[in-house]
C-alpha positions in Angstrom: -93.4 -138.1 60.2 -94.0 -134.6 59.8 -97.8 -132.9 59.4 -99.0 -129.2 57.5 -102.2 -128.4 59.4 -104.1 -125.6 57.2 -107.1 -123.9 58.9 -109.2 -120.9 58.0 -110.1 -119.6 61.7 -108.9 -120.3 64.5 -111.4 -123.7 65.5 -111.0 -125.5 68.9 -107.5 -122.5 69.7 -105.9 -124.8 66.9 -106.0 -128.1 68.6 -104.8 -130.5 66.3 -101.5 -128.0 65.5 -101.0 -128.4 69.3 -101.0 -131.6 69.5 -99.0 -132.6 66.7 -96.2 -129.6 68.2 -96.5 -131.0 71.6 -95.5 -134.5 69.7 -92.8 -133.1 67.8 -94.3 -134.0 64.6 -95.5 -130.5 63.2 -94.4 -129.3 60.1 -96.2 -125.9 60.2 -99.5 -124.2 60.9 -101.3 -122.2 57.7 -103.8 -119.8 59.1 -105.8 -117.1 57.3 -105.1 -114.9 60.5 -102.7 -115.5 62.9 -102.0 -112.8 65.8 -98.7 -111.1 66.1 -96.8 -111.4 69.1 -97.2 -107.7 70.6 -98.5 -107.8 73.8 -99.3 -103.6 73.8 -101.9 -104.5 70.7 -103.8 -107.2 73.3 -103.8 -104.5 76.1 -105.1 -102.0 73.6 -107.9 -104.1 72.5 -109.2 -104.7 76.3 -109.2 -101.2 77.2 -110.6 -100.1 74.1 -112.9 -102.4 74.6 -113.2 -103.6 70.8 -114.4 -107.2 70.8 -113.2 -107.8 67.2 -110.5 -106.5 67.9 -110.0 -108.8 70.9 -111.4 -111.9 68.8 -108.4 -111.2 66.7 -105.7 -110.8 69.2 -107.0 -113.8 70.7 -106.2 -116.1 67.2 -102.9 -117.1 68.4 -101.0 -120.1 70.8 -98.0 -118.8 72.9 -97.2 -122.8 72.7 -96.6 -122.8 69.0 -93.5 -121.4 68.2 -94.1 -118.5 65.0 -91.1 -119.9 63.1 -93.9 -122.8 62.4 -96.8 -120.5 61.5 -98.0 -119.3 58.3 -100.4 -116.6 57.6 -102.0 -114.2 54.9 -102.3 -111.4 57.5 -104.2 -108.8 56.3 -105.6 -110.9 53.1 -106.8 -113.3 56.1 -108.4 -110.3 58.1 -110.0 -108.6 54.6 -111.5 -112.5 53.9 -112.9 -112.3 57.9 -114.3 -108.7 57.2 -116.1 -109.9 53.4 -117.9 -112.6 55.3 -119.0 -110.4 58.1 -120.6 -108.2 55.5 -122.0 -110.4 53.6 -123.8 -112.2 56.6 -124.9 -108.7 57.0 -126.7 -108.4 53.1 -128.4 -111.7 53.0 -125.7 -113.8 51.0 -122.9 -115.9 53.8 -122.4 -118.6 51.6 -121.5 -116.9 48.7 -118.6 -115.2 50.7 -118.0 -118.4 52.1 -117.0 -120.4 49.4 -114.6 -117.5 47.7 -113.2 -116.8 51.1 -112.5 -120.7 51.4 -111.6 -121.1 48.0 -108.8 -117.8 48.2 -107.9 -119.3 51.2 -107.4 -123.2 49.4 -105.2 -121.5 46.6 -103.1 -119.6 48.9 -102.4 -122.7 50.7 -101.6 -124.7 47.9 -99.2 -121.7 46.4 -96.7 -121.9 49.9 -93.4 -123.1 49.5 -93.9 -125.3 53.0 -91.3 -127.4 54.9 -90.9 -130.9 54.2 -94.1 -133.0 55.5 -95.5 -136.3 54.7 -99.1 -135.9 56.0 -101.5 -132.6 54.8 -104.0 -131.7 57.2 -107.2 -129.7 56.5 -110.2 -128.6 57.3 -113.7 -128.8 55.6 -115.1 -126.6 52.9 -111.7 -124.5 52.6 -109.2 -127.4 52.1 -109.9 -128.6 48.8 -107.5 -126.6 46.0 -104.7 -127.2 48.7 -105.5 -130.8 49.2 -105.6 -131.7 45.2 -101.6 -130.3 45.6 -100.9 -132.7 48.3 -102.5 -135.7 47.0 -100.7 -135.0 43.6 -97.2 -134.5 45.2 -98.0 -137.9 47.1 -99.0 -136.7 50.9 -101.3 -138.1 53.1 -104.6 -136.2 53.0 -107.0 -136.0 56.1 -110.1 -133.8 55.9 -111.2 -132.8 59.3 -115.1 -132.6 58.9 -116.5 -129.8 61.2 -119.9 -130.4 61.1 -122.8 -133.2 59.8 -122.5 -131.4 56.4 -125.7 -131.8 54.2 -127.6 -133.8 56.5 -127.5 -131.4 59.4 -129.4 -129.0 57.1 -131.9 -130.9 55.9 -132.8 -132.0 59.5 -133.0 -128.0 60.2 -135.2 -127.4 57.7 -137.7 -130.3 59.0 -137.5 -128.8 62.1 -138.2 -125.2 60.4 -141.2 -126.9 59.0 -142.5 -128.2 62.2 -142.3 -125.5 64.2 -142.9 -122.5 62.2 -144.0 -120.1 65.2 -140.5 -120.2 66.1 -138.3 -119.7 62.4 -137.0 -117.0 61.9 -135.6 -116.2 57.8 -132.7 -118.4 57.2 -130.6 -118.5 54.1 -129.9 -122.0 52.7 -126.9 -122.7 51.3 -126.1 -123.3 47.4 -125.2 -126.4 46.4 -121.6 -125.0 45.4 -120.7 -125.0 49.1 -121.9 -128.9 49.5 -120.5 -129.4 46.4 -116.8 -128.2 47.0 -117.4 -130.3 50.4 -118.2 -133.7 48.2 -114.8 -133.2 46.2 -112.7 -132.7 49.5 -114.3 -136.1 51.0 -113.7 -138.0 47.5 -109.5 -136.6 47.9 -109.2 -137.2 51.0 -107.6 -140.6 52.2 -109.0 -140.3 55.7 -112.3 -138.4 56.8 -112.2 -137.3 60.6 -115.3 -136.6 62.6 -115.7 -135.4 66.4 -118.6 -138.3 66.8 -120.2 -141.1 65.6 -123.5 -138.8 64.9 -121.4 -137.1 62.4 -119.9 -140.0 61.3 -123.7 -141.9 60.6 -125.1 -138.9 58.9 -122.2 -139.0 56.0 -122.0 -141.9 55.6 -125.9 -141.9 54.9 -124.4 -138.8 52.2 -122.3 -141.7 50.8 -119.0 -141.2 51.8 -117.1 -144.6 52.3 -117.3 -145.7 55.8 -113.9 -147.3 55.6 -112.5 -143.6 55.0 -114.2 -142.3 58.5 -112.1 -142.2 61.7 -113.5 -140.7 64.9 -111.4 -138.2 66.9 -113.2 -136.7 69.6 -112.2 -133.0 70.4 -110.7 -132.2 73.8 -111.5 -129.9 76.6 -109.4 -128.5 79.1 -111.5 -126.5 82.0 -110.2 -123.0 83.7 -111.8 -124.3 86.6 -113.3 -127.5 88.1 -116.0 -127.2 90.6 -115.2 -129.2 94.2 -116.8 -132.7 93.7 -119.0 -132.2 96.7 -122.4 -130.8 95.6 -124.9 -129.8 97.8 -128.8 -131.0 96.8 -131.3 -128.1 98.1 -135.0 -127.3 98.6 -136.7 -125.5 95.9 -137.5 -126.0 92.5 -135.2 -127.8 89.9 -132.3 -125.1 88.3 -131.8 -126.3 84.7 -129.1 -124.8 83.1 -129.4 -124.6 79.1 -125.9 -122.5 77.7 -125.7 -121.8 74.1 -127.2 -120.7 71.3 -130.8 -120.6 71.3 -131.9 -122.6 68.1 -134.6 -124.9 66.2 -131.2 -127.1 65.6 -130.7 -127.7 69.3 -134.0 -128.7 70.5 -135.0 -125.4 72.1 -138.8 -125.7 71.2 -138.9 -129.3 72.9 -137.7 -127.7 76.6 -140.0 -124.8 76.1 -142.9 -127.2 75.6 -141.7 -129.6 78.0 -141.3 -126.5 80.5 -145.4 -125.9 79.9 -145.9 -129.2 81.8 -144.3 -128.7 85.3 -145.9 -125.8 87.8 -144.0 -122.8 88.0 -143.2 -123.7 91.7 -141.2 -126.7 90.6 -138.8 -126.1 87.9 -136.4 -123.1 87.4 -135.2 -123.1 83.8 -132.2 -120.4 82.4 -131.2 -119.8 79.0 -128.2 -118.2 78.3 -127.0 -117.4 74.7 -127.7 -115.4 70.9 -131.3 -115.9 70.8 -132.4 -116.9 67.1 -135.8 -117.9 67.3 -138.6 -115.7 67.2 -140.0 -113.2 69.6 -143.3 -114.8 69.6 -142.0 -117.9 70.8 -140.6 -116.4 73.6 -143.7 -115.0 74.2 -145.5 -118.1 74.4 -142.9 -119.5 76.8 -143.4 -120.6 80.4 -142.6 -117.8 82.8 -140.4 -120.4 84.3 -138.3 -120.0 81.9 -135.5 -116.9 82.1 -134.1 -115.9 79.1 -130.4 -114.4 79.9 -129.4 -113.5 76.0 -126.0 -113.5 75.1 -123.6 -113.7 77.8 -119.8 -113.3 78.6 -117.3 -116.4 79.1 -116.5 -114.9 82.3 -120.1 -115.2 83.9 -120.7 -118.9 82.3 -118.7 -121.2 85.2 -121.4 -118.8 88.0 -124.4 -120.4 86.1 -122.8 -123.9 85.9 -122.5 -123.7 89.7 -126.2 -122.4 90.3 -127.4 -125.2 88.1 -128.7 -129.1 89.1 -129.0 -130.2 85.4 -127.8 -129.2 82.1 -130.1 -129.5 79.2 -129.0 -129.9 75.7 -132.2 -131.4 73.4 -130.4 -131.2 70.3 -132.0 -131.9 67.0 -128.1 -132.5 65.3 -124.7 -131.8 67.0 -121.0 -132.6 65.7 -120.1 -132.8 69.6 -121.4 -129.7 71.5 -118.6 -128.8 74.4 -121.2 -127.4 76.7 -121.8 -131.1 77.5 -118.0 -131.2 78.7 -118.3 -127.4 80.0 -121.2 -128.7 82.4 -119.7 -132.3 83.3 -116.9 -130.6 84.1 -118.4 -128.9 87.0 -119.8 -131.7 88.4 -123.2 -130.9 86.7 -125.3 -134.2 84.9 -126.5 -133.5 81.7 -129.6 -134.5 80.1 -129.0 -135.2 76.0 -130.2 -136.7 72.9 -128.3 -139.7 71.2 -127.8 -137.0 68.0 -124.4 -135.5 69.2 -121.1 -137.1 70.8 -121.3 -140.0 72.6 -120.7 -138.5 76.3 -123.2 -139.0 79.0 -123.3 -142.1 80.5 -127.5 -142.9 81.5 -127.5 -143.0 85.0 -124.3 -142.4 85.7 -123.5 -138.4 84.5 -127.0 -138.0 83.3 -129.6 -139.3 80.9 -130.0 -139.7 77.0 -133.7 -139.3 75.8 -135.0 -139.2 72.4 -134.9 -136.2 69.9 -137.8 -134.3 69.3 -139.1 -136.2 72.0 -141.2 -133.4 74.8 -142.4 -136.5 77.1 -139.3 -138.0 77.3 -137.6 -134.9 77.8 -140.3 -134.1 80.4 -140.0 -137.0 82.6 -136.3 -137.0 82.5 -136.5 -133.4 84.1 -139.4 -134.9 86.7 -136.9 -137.2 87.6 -134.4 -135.1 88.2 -136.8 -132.7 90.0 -137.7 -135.8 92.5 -134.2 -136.9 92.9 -132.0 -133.9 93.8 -129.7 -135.7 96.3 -128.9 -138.5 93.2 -127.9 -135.3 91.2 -125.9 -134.0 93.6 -123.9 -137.6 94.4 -123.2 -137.6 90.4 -120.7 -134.7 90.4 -117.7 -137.1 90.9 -118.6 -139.4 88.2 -119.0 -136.2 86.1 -115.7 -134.8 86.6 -114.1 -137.8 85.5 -116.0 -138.5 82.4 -114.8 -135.1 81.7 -111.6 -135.6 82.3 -111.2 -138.5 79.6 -111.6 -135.9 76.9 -108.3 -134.4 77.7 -105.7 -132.7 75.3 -103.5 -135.9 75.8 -106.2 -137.9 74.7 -107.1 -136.2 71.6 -102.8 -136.1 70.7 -103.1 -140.1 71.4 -105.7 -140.4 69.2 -104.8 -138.2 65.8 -101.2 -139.8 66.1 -102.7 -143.1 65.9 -105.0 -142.7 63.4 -102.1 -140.7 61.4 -100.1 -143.8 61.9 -102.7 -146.4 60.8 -103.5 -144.4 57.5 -99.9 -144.0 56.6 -99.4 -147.6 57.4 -102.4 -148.2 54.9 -101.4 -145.7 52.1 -98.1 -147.9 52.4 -99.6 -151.4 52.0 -101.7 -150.4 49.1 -98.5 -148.7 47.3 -97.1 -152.0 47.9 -100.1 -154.4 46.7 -100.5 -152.2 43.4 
């Protein structure tokens, strides 16, 4: 059984291409971009200190051999740059969708090796997965995000709390629309949780199409087990971007109900809400802004908690990132099914400021609890490893083939 994974970008450092190389069952990888092999361009980019150019040196995995990639070079970089610009003037999705379809068509044009399964991704699989499903493949669409849903949830959230919107473009129905033709192709949908997986099926995709495949996370570094509980006020840690979507406005409100003397709260990441909410904020909270990869393990080991009140998530890594440092997390139920209440942290409602609240006045009373959790967190971590995830897509390749096989047979 050989597999064609096609991706536009270079999502999770091409995970599922790994895997299926590492299992000997990789056809090739189609990228738009793919980086050459020349380490003296990589050196240049750091001491140059271009971080495009470094984003784009870093597209590549020294695992995969090249004789298995496939790539539209500059075409790919040009597509990169159109989007880029266009984010610029007001109009993403537009570019979007004639990046993803060019992308599609170039696909489906290859001469590729011999393969029995076609892997894409969603919103820029769909010319190249009519091909395969004409020529008889196996098609699995790997669905990156809640799709429609997630927006509409966004734009409640807009709604609700408009002292902290900023302008945001919607997008046209012709990018949920190509999105609705690659779920009606494919012969197996696959989403990172069961969040995702709810919210399309409430779309109306079939649930009997649907598999889940959690992502995988493999940490630079693992904190020691043994953390220390300490006097002072309560360090929250929230790490990413700082959006409506994941549930900023419920910490900052939830932040106004706890003296200053009792809670330390950072945030660290893009900031897209507005400056007047910020203004409005607690000054327990310290907003970091953007920061770089390097710095984020210091802040995972300065924190007691993680927060992440999201409002919609596919899977959110940072949950990993922190568990993985022996830090509990507090969540909502509307992402990836990860912390274990009680045990690696707690789950409270979304859009919910008292739960949130108490859960951190919990926390703030029971330090040395938080501190005995960091073994239990390392190991929950642990279970989302690269072996796992490779377990998992071979299995569900092997289910749907099995399938596709049986119904060839019944007809």
């Amino acid at each position: 059984m050989k597999v064609v994974v096609a991706q536009k970008g270079s999502r999770e450092h091409f995970l599922a291409a790994r895997a299926l190389h590492d299992s000997g069952h990789l056809a090739a990888l189609v990228a738009d971009w793919y980086a050459p092999r020349h380490p003296w361009l990589h050196t240049l980019s750091q001491r140059l200190g271009l971080a495009s150019l470094e984003r784009l040196m870093a597209a590549r995995c020294d695992t995969l051999p090249d004789a298995l990639v496939y790539s539209f070079g500059l075409h790919g970089i040009r597509s990169r740059q159109r989007e880029i610009a266009a984010l610029k003037n007001g109009e993403p999705y537009e570019a979007y969708v004639r990046t993803d379809v060019a992308f599609a068509q170039r696909v489906a044009a290859l001469a590729l090796p011999a393969h029995d399964v076609f892997f894409g991704f969603s919103y820029a699989s769909l010319e190249a997965m009519a091909v395969a499903k004409a020529k008889g493949k196996l098609v699995l669409l790997d669905q990156i995000d809640p799709g429609p849903p997630e927006a509409r949830l966004v734009q409640a959230e807009r709604e609700a709390w408009p002292n902290y919107a900023l302008p945001m473009i919607q997008a046209p129905e012709a990018y949920y629309d190509r999105l609705r033709q690659e779920w009606a192709l494919a012969d197996a949908i696959l989403v990172n949780s069961e969040w995702t997986r709810d919210l399309i099926v409430e779309e109306g995709v079939d649930p009997n199409k649907i598999d889940i495949l959690p992502l995988a996370y493999a940490p630079p570094n693992q904190h020691s087990e043994q953390r220390e509980s300490h006097a002072g006020p309560l360090r929250v840690l929230w790490l990413g971007t700082v959006t409506l979507r994941k549930g900023i406005s419920y910490l900052v409100e939830a932040a106004k109900r706890f003296a200053p003397s009792d809670i330390e709260i950072t945030v660290a990441g893009r900031i897209e809400i507005s400056d007047a909410a910020i203004a409005d904020a607690p000054a327990c909270i310290r907003w970091l802004g953007p920061i770089p990869r390097s710095q984020t393990e210091a802040l995972y080991r300065t924190a007691d908690v993680f927060v992440l009140p999201t409002i919609s998530d596919g899977f959110a890594l940072t949950q990993l990132e922190a568990l993985a440092q022996g830090v509990p997390v507090i969540v909502t139920p509307n992402c990836a099914r990860i912390v274990e209440e009680g045990r690696t942290g707690f789950v409270v409602p979304a859009r919910d400021v008292t739960a949130l609240a108490e859960a951190l006045a919990h926390c703030r009373d029971h330090a040395n609890d938080l501190a005995a959790m960091a073994p239990a967190c390392i190991d929950r971590a642990n279970a989302f490893s690269h072996e796992t995830y490779a377990q998992r897509l071979l299995e569900i390749i092997e289910n749907r083939m099995a399938l596709k096989q049986q119904q060839k047979t019944t007809v």
